[in-house]
RODO-2510 file (C-alpha; in nm, 4 decimals, decimal comma):
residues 213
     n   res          X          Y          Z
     1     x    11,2571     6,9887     8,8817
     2     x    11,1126     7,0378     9,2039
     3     x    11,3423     7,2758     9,3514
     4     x    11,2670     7,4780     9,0400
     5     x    10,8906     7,4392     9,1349
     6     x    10,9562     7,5192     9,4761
     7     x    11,1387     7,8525     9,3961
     8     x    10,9085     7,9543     9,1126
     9     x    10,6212     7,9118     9,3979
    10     x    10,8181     8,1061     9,6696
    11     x    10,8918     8,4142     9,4192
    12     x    10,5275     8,4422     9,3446
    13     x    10,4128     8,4175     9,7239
    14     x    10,6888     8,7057     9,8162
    15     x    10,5047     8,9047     9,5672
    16     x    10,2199     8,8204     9,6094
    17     x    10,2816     8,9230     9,9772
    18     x    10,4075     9,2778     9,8445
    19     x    10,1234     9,3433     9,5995
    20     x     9,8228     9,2752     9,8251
    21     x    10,0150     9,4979    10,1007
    22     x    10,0225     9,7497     9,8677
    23     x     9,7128     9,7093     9,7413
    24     x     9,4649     9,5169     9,9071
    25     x     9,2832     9,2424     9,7965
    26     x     9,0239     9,4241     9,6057
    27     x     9,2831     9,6266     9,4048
    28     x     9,5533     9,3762     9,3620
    29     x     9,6604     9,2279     9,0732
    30     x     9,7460     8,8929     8,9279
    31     x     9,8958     9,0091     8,6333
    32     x    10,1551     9,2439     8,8754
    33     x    10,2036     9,0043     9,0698
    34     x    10,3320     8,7597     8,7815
    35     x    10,5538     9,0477     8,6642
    36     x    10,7231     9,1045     8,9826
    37     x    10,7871     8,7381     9,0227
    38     x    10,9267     8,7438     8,6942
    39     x    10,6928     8,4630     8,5662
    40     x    10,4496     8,4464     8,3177
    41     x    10,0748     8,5212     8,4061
    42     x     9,9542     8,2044     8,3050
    43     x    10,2291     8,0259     8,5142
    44     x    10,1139     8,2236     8,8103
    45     x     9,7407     8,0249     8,7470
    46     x     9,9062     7,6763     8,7540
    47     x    10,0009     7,7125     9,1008
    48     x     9,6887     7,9027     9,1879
    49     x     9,3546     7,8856     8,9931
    50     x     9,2604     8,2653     9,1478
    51     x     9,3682     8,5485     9,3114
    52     x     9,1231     8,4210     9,6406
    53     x     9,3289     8,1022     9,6650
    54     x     9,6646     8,2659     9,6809
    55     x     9,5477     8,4955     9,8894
    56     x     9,4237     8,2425    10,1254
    57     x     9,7438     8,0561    10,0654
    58     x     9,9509     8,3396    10,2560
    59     x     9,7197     8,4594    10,5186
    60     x     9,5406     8,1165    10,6464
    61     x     9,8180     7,9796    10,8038
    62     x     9,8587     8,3281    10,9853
    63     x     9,5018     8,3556    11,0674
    64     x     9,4632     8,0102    11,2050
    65     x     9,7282     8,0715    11,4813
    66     x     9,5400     8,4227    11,5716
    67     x     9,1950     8,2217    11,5888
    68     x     9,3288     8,0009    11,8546
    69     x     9,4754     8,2668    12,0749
    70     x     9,1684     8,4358    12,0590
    71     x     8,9817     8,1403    12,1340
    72     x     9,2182     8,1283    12,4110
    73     x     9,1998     8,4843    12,5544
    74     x     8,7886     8,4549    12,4865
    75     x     8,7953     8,1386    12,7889
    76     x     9,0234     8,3426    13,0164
    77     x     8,7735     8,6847    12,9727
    78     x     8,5018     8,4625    13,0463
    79     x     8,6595     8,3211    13,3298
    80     x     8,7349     8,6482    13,4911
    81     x     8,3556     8,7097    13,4601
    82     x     8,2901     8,4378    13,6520
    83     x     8,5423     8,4459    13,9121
    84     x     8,6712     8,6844    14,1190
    85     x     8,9367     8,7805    14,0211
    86     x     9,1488     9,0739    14,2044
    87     x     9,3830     9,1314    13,8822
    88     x     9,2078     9,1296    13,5675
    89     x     9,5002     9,3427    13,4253
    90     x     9,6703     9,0365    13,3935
    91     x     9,4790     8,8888    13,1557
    92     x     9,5186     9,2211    12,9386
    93     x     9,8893     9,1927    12,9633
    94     x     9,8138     8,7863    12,8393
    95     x     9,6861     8,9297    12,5364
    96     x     9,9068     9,1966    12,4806
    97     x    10,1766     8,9618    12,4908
    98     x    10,0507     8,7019    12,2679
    99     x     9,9466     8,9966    11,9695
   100     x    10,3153     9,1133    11,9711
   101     x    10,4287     8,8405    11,9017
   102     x    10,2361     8,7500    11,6554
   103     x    10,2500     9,0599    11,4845
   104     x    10,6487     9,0656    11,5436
   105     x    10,6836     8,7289    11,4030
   106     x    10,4361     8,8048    11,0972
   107     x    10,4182     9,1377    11,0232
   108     x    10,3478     9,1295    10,6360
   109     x    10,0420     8,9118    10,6776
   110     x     9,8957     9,1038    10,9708
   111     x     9,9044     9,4104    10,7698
   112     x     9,7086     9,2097    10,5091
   113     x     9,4646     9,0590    10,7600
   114     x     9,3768     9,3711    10,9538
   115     x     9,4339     9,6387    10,6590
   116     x     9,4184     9,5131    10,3250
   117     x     9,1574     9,2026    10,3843
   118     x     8,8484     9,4483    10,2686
   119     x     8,5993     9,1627    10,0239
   120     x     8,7516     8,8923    10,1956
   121     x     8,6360     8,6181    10,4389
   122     x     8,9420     8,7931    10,6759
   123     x     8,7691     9,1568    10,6481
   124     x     8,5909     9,0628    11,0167
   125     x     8,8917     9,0012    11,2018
   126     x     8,9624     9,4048    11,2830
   127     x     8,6204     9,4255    11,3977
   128     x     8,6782     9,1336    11,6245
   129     x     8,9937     9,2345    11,8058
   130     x     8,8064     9,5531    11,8550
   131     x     8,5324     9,3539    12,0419
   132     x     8,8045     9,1522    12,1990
   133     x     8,9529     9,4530    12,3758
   134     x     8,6349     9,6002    12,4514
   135     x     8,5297     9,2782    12,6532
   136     x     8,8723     9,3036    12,8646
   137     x     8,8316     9,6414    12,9427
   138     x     8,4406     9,5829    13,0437
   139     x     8,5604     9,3058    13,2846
   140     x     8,7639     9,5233    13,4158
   141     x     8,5876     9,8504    13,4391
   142     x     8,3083     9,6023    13,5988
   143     x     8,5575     9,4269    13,8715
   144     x     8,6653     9,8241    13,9654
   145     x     8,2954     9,9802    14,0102
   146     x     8,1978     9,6222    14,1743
   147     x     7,9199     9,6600    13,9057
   148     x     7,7601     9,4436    13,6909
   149     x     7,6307     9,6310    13,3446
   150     x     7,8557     9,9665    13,2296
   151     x     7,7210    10,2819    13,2755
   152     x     7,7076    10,5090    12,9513
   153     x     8,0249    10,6443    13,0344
   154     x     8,2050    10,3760    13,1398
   155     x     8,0522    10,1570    12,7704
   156     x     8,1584    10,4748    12,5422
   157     x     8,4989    10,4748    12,7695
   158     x     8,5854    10,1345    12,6887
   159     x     8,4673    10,1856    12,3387
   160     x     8,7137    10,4494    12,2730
   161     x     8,9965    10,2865    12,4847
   162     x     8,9703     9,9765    12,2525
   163     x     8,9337    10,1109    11,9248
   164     x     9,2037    10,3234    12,0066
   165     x     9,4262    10,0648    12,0862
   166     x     9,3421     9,8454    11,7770
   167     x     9,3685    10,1684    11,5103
   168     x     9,7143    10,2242    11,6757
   169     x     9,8351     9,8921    11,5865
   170     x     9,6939     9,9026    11,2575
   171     x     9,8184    10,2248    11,2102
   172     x    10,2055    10,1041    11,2783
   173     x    10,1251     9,7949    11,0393
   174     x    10,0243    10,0111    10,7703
   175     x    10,2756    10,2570    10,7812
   176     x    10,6167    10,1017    10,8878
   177     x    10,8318     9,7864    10,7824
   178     x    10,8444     9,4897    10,9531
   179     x    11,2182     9,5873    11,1738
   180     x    11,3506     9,7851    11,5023
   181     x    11,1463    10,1033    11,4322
   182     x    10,8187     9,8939    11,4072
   183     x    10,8993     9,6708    11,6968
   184     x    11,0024     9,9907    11,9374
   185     x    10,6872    10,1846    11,8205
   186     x    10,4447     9,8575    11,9047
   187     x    10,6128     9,8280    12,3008
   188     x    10,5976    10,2200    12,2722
   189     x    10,2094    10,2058    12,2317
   190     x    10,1601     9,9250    12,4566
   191     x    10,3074    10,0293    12,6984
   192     x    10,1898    10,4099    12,7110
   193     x     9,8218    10,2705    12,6543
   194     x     9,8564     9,9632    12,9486
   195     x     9,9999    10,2834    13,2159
   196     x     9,7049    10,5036    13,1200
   197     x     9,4590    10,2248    13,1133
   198     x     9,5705    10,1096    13,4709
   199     x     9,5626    10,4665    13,6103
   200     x     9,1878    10,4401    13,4954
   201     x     9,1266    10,1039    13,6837
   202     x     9,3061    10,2341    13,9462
   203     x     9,0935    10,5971    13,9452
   204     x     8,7718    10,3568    13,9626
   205     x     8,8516    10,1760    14,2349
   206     x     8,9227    10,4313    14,4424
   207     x     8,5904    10,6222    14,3250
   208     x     8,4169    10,2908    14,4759
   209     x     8,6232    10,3276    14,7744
   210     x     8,5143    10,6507    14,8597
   211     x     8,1742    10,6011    14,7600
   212     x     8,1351    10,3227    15,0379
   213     x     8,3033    10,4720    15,2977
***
């Protein structure tokens, strides 16, 4: 009986993972959902009293491992403030690294955190990477001009540079499966955005140079 249980509950998180990818939380339904589990509606509500806690069901476990990286990255940002660091790029390549894998590893729920959260306690998290990025690139941008606040150009620069990075990846979530294309178009945009964001450090730097010769 529980091995019946068990499968019943694994068909309706598999759809539940395709409907609210397709849909969104706001649009999804629990009555689709049922059908393409190939349950009855009110068996879908015995295993989950809402649409909220099934959502939650799929995406908190996901969610809880990207918290604690970027717990992790936010102490090794702040540590590059406050240290001098020659290579801040390798922090960037820290986080890079730790993102694609977790979007390699889950790529169905990361859609759904960062694309189809919208009226749920998960809708920040976009907003946050953004800010994430943004902090990186300020560190570094500051550690190249030997400054200590951005100029307007260099604030609206890193602005740009992360929100740019961040709608890329969303944009590759949304719009491809989880397999080798998605994988080779991630490292593809990683790595075209990581060369053209070092050849900005290393522009800066040699601004500096010049400028204190």
């Amino acid at each position: 009986m529980q091995i019946l249980k068990d499968e019943i509950r694994s068909r309706i998180r598999k759809a539940a993972l395709a409907e609210f990818n397709k849909e969104g939380y706001v649009k999804a339904s629990m009555r689709n959902i049922a059908g393409t589990a190939g349950v009855a509606i009110g068996n879908v509500y015995r295993y989950y009293k809402n649409k909220d806690e099934l959502f939650d069901e799929l995406v908190q476990p996901v969610y809880e491992k990207y918290e604690t990286n970027m717990i992790e990255m936010r102490q090794k940002i702040n540590f590059s403030y406050e240290n001098d660091t020659p290579d801040v790029l390798k922090y960037y390549s820290k986080i890079e690294a730790t993102l694609v894998d977790l979007f390699k590893t889950f790529t169905a729920e990361m859609t759904i955190v960062l694309n189809r959260s919208e009226g749920t306690k998960y809708e920040h998290v976009k907003s946050d990477l953004i800010k994430l990025s943004f902090s990186v690139i300020e560190s570094m941008i500051l550690k190249a001009r030997r400054n200590e606040i951005l100029t307007e150009y260099e604030a609206a620069l890193a602005r740009m540079l992360s929100s740019s990075l961040v709608e890329g990846l969303c944009l590759i979530l949304r719009d491809n499966e989880e397999g080798e294309t998605y994988n080779k178009l991630v490292d593809q945009l990683l790595s075209i955005y990581s060369a053209g964001l070092n050849s900005v450090i290393k522009q800066m730097e040699a601004s500096w140079r010049d400028q204190t010769e």
